[in-house]
N, C-alpha and C positions, 0 to 999 in steps of 0.2 A: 297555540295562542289562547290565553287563557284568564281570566283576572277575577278579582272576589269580586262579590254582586250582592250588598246587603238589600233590605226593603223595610221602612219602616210603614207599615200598613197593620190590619188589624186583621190578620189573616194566620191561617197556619205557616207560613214561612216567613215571618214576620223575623226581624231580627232588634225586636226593643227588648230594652231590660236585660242585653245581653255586651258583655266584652270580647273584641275578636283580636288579634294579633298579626296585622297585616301591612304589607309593604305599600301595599295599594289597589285601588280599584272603584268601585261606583255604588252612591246611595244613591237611592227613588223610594219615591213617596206618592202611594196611592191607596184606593181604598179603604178609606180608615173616617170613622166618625158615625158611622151607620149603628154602631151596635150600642155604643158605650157615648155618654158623656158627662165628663169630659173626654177625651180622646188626647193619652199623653204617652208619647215615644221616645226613650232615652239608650242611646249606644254609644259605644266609647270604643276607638280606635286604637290599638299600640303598636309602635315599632317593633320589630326584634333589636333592633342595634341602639343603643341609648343615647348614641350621637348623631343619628339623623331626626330629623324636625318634620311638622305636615307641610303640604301645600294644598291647599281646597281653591277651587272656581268651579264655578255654576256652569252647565252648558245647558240646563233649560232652569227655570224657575219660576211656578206661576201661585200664590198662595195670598188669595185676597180676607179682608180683614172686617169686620163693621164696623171700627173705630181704629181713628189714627194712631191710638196707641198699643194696639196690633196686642190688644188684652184678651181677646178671643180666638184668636190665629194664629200664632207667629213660628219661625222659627230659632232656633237659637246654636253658638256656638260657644263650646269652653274650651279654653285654654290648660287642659290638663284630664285623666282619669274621670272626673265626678262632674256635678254641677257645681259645687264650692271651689271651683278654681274659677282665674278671672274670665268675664265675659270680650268674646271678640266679637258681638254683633253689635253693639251698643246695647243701651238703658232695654228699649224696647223691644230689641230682636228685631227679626228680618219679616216683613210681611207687605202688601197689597195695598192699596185702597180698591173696595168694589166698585168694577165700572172704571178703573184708568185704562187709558190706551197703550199700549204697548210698552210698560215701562220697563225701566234699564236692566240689566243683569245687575245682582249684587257685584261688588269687588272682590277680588281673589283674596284669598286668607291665608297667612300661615300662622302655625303655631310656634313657641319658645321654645318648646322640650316634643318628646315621643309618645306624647299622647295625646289625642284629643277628643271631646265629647261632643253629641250633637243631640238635641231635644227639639222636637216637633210638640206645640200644644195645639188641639183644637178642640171650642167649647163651643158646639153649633154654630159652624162659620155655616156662609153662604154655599159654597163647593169646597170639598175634601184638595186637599194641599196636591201638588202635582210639580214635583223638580226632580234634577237629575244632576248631580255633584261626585266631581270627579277627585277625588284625592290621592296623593305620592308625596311617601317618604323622601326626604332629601337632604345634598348637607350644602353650606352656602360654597365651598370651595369644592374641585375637584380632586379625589385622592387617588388617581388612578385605575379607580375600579366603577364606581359611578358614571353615569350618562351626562356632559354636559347639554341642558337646552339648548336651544338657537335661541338666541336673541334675548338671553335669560341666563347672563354667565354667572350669577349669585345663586342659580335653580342647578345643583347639576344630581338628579333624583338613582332611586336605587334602581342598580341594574337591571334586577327582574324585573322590571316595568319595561324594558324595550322589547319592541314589536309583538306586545299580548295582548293587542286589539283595540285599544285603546290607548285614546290620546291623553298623554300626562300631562305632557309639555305644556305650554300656552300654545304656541302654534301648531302642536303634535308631532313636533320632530322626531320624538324617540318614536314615531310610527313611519317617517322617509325611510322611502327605499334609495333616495340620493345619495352621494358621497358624503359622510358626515352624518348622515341620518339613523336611529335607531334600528332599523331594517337593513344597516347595508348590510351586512356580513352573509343577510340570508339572503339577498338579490342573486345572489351567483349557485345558490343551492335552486332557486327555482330556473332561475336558465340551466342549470345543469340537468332537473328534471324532464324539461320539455325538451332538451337533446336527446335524452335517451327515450324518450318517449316516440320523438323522431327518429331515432336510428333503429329502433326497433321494429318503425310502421313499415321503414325503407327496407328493413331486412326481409321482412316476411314478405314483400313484392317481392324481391329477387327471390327467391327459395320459391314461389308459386311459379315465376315466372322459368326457372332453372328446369321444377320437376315439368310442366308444361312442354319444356322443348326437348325433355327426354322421350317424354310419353308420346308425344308427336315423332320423334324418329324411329322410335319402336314399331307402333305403327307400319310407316313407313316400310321400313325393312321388311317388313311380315308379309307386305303385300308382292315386293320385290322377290320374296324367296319361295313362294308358294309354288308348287307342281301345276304347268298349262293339263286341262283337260287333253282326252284324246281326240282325233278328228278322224276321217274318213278315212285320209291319206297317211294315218301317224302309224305308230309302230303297234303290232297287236299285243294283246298279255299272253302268259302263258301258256292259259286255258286254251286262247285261240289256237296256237300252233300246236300242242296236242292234237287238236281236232281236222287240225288241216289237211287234207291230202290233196297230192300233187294232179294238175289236168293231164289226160294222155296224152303223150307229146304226139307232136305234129306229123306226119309222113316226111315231107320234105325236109325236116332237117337231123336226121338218124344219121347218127355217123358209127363208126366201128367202134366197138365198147372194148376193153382189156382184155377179152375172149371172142372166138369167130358166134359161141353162140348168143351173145347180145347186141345190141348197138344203143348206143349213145346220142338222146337229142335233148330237146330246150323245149318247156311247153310255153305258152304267151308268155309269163311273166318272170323267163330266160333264167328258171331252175334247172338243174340238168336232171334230166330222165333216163335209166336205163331199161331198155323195153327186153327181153327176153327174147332168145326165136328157135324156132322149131329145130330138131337135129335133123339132118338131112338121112 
């Protein structure tokens, strides 16, 4: 969203004494009069298309004057390229009295053809001039490609002007995101946004929450399959029965061995013993 932004001020980005070529967008006026005076700013606006017309309104305007006939302050509007086309503000231009109270917005202006000029004078006013004027190219009918206004079916202004952040409109419809409104189309691009922006947040829980109860039964497992230590009563290693040797078996329980010269018993922990014996 985007729109042109001239300044007629007396500064380095000042856009007086300059022609722009624009569908639409916003003048302001500030800081100007400090350097120079008289303090004079002239710009002229043009369409691309030679069959759409301006439409200007004020949404601030404050530009006070020392005389009623606004001969040291005022601003001014033409109806065409230069200053030699006719005036749309009247005789004296738009200006103040010092010290009124809240007075009115100028009235909304259009012009007859695709151009129009704007001239700011000041010759040591009281304070430096201070508005903000909104203008769009338009045509009085709708030809299918243009924006009709709301409440404004004679305004129906060029397309680029919907939803570029500012209001054309009178009431700024080409800025509604309601049905009919310059911004529907993109109403359903920003829910579409914030759905995926949702389904994304949801995705990556599940995926933390997926690896989580993997890594959890891993775990798990690990501890299930591990080898118990050995105990007192358990089975010995290797080493040990290497080393083992059998207790003398017992007297009492010598039985006849596979030959008359041995005999056969059990020591305590009921291994068999073959004890050897003497030859007679």
């Amino acid at each position: 969203m985007s729109y042109d932004d001239y300044k007629m001020a007396d500064s380095k980005i000042s856009a007086c004494s300059k022609n722009f070529t624009s569908e639409g967008g916003r003048i302001s006026a500030y800081d100007h009069g400090g350097t120079m005076a008289p303090f004079q700013c002239e710009l002229t606006i043009t369409s691309s298309k030679a069959d759409q017309r301006f439409y200007v309104r004020f949404e601030y305007f404050e530009l006070e004057a020392s005389s009623a006939d606004c001969s040291n302050h005022k601003f001014e509007v033409y109806d065409g390229d230069s200053m030699s086309a006719a005036k749309l503000t009247g005789e004296d231009g738009l200006c103040q009295q010092a010290g009124a109270d809240d007075p009115p917005l100028p009235e909304p202006i259009r012009s007859s053809g695709n151009s129009i000029t704007f001239y700011l004078f000041d010759d040591n006013a009281p304070d430096p001039a201070d508005f903000r004027i909104i203008y769009a190219a338009y045509k009085s009918s709708s030809d299918g490609e243009c924006f009709e206004c709301r409440n404004a079916t004679d305004l129906c202004i060029d397309a680029s002007l919907k939803c570029d952040g500012l209001g054309n409109c009178p009431l700024s419809s080409d800025e509604s995101l309601s049905k009919g409104g310059g911004c529907e189309d993109t109403s359903l691009g920003f829910l579409t946004v914030w759905l995926i922006v949702f389904g994304v947040v949801i995705g990556v829980i599940v995926l933390v929450v997926i690896i989580g109860c993997i890594c959890f039964l891993w775990v798990l497992c690990r501890r299930r399959t591990r080898p118990k230590a050995a105990t007192a009563t358990g089975y010995k290693s290797t080493a040990d029965n290497a080393a083992y040797s059998p207790p003398p078996a017992q007297p009492g329980n010598l039985q006849s061995g596979p030959d008359d010269n041995s005999k056969v018993g059990y020591d305590a922990g009921q291994q068999e013993v073959v004890v050897p014996q003497k030859a007679n």
